[in-house]
N, C-alpha and C positions, 0 to 999 in steps of 0.2 A: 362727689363733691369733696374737695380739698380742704376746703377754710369756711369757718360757719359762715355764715349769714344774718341775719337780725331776726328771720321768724321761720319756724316750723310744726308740722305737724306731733311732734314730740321730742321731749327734751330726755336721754337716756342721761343719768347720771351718775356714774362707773362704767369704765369698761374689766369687769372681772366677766368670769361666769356667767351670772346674772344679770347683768348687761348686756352682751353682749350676743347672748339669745334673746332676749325680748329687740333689740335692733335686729336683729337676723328674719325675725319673723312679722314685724310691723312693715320693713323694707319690701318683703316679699310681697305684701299686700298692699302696698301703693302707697305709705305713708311716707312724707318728709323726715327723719330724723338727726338729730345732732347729739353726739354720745359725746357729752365732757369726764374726761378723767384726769386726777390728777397727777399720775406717775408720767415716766415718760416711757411709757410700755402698756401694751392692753396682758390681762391677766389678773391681775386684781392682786388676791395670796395663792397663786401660779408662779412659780417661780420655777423655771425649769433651764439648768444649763449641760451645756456639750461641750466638755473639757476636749482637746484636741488629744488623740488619741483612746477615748472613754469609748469603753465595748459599750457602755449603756447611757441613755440620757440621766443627769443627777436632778433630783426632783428636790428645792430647799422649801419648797411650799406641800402643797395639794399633790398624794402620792398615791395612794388607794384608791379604787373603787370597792366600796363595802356590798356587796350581796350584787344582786343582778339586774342593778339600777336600767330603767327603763329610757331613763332619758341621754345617758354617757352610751349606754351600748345602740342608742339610734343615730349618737351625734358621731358617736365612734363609726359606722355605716356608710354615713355621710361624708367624713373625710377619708375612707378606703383605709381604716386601720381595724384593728381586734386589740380584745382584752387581753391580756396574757393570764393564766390563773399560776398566782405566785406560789401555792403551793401551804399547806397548814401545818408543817410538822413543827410544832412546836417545844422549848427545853426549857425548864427552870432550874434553877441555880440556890438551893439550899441552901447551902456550906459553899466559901470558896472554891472554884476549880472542881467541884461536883455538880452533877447534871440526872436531870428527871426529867421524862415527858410532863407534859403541864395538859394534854388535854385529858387526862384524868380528871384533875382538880377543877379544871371547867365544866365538864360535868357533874362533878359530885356538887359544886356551887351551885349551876342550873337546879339539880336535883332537888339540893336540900333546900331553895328561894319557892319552888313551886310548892312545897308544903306551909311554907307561912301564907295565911293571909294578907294578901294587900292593903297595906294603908286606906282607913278611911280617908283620912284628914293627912294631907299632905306635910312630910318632918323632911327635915336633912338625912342624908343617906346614911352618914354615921351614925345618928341616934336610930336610923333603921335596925343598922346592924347592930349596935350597944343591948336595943331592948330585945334581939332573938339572940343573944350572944351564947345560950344553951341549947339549943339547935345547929348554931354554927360554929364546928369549931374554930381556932384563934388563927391556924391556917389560912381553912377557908377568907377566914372576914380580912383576915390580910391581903389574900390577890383581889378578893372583890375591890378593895380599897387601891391597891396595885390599879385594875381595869379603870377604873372610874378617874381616877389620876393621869391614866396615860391613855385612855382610848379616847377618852370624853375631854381632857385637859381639864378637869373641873375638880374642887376642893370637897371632898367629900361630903362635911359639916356646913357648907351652902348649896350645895347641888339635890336637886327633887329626887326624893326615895320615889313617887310613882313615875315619876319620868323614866328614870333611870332601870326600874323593873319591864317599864314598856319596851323600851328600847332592848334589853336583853332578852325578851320572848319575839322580837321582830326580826324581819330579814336581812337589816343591817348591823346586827349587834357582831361583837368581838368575834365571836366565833363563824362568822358566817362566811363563802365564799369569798377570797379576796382578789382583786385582778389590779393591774394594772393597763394604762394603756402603752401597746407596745410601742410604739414615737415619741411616748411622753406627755404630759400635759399639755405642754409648750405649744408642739403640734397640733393638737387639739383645738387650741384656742385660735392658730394661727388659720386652721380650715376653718371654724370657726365665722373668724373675722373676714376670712375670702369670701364668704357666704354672703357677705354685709351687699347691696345694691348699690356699686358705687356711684348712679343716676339721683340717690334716695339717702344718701348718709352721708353724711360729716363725721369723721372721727377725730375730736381734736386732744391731743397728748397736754401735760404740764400744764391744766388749766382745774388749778385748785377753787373748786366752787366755795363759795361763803355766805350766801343769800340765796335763800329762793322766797319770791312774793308771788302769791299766786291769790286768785280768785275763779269764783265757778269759770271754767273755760277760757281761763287766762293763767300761762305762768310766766315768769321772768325768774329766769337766772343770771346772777351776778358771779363773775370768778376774776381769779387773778393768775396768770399767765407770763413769766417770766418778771414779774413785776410790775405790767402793764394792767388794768381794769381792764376787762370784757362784759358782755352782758349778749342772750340768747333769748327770745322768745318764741314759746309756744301754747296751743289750744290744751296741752298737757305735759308729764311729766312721769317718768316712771326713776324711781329714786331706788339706789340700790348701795348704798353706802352702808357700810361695813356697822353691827350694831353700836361698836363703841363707839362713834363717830355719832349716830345718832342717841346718844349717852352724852355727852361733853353737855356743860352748861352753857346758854347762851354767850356769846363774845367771849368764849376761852379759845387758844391757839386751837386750830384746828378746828373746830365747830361751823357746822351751816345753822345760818339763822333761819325760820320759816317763820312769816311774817304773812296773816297773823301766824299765831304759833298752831300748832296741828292738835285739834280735839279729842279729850281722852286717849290719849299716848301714855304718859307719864307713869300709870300704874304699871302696865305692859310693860311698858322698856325698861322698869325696878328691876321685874322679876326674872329675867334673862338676865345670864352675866356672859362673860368673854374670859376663854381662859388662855393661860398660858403657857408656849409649849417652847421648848430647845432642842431644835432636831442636827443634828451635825453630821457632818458625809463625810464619814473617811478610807480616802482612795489608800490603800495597801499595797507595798511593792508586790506580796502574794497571797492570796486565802488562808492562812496560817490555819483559819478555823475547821477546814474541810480537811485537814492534813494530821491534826492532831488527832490520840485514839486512834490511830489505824482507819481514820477515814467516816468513824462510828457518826458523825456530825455533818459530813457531805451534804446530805438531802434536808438539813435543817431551816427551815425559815425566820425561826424568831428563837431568841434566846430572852427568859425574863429572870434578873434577878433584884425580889421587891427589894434590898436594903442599900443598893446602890444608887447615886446619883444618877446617872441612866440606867432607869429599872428596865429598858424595851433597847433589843439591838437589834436589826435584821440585814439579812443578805438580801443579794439581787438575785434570786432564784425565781425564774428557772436559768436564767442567763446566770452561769457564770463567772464572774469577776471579780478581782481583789476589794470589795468594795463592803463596808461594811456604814449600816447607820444608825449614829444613836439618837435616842429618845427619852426624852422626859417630859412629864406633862403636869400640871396642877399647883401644887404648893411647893415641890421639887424644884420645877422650872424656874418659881418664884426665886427660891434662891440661887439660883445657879445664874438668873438674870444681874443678880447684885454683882457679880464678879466679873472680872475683867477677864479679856477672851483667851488669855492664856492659863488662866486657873479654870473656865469651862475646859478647856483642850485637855489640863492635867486630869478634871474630873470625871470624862470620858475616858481616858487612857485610865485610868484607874477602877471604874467598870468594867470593863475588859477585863483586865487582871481577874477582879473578882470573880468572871465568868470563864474564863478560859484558863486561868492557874498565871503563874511566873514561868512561863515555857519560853517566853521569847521577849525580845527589848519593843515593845510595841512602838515605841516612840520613835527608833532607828529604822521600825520596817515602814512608818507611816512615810506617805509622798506626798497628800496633799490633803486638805480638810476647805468644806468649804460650809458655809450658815446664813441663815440673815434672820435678825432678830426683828421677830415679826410684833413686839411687844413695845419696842422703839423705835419704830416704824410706825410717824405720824396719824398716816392713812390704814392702818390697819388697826396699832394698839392691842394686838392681842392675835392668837392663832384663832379660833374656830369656838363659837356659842355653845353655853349649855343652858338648862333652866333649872333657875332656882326656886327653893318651897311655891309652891300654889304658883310656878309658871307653866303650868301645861297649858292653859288656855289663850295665852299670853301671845305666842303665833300665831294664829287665826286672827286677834284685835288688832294687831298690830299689822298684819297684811290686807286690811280693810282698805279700800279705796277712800278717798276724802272728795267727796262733793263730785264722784266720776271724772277729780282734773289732778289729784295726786294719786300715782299707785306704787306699791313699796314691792322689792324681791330681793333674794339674797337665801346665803344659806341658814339664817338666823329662823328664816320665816317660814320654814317648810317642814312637815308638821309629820310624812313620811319617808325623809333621807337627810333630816335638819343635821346640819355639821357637815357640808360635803359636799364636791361639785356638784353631785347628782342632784341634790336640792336649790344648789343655788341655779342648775338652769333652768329644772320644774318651776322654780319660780318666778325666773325669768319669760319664762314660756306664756305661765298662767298671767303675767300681769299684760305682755301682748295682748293675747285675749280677751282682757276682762276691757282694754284700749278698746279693739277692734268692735269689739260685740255691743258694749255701752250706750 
């Protein structure tokens, strides 16, 4: 189907991740569906471009796969691609232009976390670390703070000490297997979206939803589409809007109204936040990094140094290429967001120095840089969830069905790969089915 229609069997709304599996697999089983998104691209915070010339696809969104997600390495399968394992050797940066492996220090952190006991009663993660600050030294509690800033994009002092200890003994934490997919995201989503039953699906672009009215086994969707009103019916509804989006107060730019309004949400959607991250790609005339030292830094993946504005850099290993990307997450990002995009560019290029010395004119060897600020970006307002104090329960409430006629997914709401495509399609997956099975 090309152009919606007036009534189907279910209303997908987002085409990211999350969407765009639960359409894949409602279609496969005979249901009508109609996916409204508002960008004019499916992918959601997929952002994946192919500079003409690029040995590799550049990823300004969703770039990892963390650990050996079950649900990317079957979709990966399905579109006739593989993981690539990007490889752990890791280097921190002390002192300017001096370098130390870091996965020491990740484990002596593991080490020294598993002899504290776990929080009964749920604190912020800094006051976790404050009250063992004699178990751990000042080191230590600096990368922890470092990890939790750039892995999780979350502010220390609001983000969940039990959350955040869970996630570090699991299979997705910092340390664990990292892959990429080798076509890229992009790809991905685009097999993906092939997958859709085009007899069964509506995919309609630039159609900014702002109402949904529903009742048991009735929903209506209201959107607006190049400035024209539309409106969509169906017997359901699976909602997959990014959490800050379902955060905005009623009738503010950008917000869907749910009319009536959706029962016991409100505490739920407190306790998650949305953090913020600045990732930037910069294409290099040549890998200056593999060349310097005699080469000692060739096989490296990640360079971290905590007191820089991009505390996380990484190459495209195992591939090759002049290509280097920074990162910043948390309260960092926060301020790097305040500045215009040529004092972000200075504050990268000035990273760099820190980590790799005054060896070379970094700003004469750069060719091209490319971003998208996922925090100013309407539909997004933020990179990727974390939970705050007393949000660990908060996923499960919140991915509850409402009356068997609204159902919620995303990577907000996934409880074993939350923050991550891997979660946003399990939960895409799981709200298909809870459709189907219902």
């Amino acid at each position: 189907m090309s152009r919606a229609n007036d009534e189907y069997d279910v209303i997908v709304v987002g085409a990211g991740a999350a969407g765009l599996a639960a359409a894949a697999q409602l279609s496969r089983n005979g249901k009508s569906v109609c996916v409204l998104e508002a960008r004019d691209r499916i992918g959601g915070r997929i952002l994946t471009v192919r500079p003409r010339g690029a040995a590799i696809p550049l990823e300004l969104g969703a770039e990892f796969i963390h650990g050996e997600s079950p649900s990317i390495f079957e979709q990966l399968r399905l579109a006739g691609d593989v993981a690539v394992d990007t490889a752990q050797t890791r280097y921190r940066v002390p002192q300017p232009g001096r370098m130390k492996r870091s996965e020491d220090l990740f484990e002596t952190m593991k080490e020294r976390l598993k002899r504290i006991p776990k929080p009964r009663v749920d604190v912020p993660f800094a006051e976790f670390l404050e009250k063992h600050r004699r178990q751990l030294s000042p080191t230590v509690r600096a990368f922890a703070t470092m990890l939790v800033e750039g892995f999780d994009a979350a502010d220390s002092t609001r983000a969940s000490a039990i959350e955040i200890l869970k996630e570090w003994a699991g299979g997705t934490a910092a340390d664990a297997p990292t892959f990429r997919p080798q076509r890229g995201y992009g790809a991905l989503m685009d097999s993906l979206a092939g997958s859709l039953d085009p007899a069964k699906t509506c995919v309609q672009l630039e159609c900014a939803v702002h109402e949904v009215r529903w009742r048991r086994g009735e929903v209506d969707v209201a959107y607006t589409r190049h400035g024209e009103p539309g409106a969509v019916r169906a017997a359901q509804a699976i909602i997959t809007l990014p959490l800050s989006v379902l955060q905005l107060p009623a009738l503010t730019p950008g917000s869907v109204l749910f009319t009536p309004t959706l029962p016991r949400r409100q505490v739920p959607l407190s306790r998650l936040l949305m953090g913020p991250v600045v990732k930037l790609v910069l294409c290099f005339s040549r890998p200056f990094w593999s060349e310097i030292d005699d080469g000692l830094h060739r096989d490296v993946a990640f360079f971290h140094a905590q007191g820089a504005p991009f505390p996380t850099f990484w190459t495209s290993l195992p591939v090759r290429a002049p290509v280097l990307t920074a990162w910043s997450g948390g309260p960092k990002a926060a301020q790097l967001l305040a500045r215009n995009t040529d004092e972000v560019l200075r504050a990268a290029l000035a990273s760099v120095t820190e980590i790799f010395g005054k060896r070379r004119d970094y700003r004469k060897m750069l060719e091209a840089v490319y971003w998208h600020d996922w925090q100013s970006d309407p539909y997004s307002s933020g990179a990727y969830s974390y939970s705050g104090v007393g949000g660990g329960p908060a996923k499960k409430q919140l991915a509850k069905s409402v009356e068997q006629t609204l159902f919620f997914a995303g990577e907000a709401l996934d409880v074993e790969e939350s923050s991550s495509v891997g979660g946003a399609l399990s939960t895409g997956q799981r709200a298909a089915k809870e459709v189907l099975t219902g």
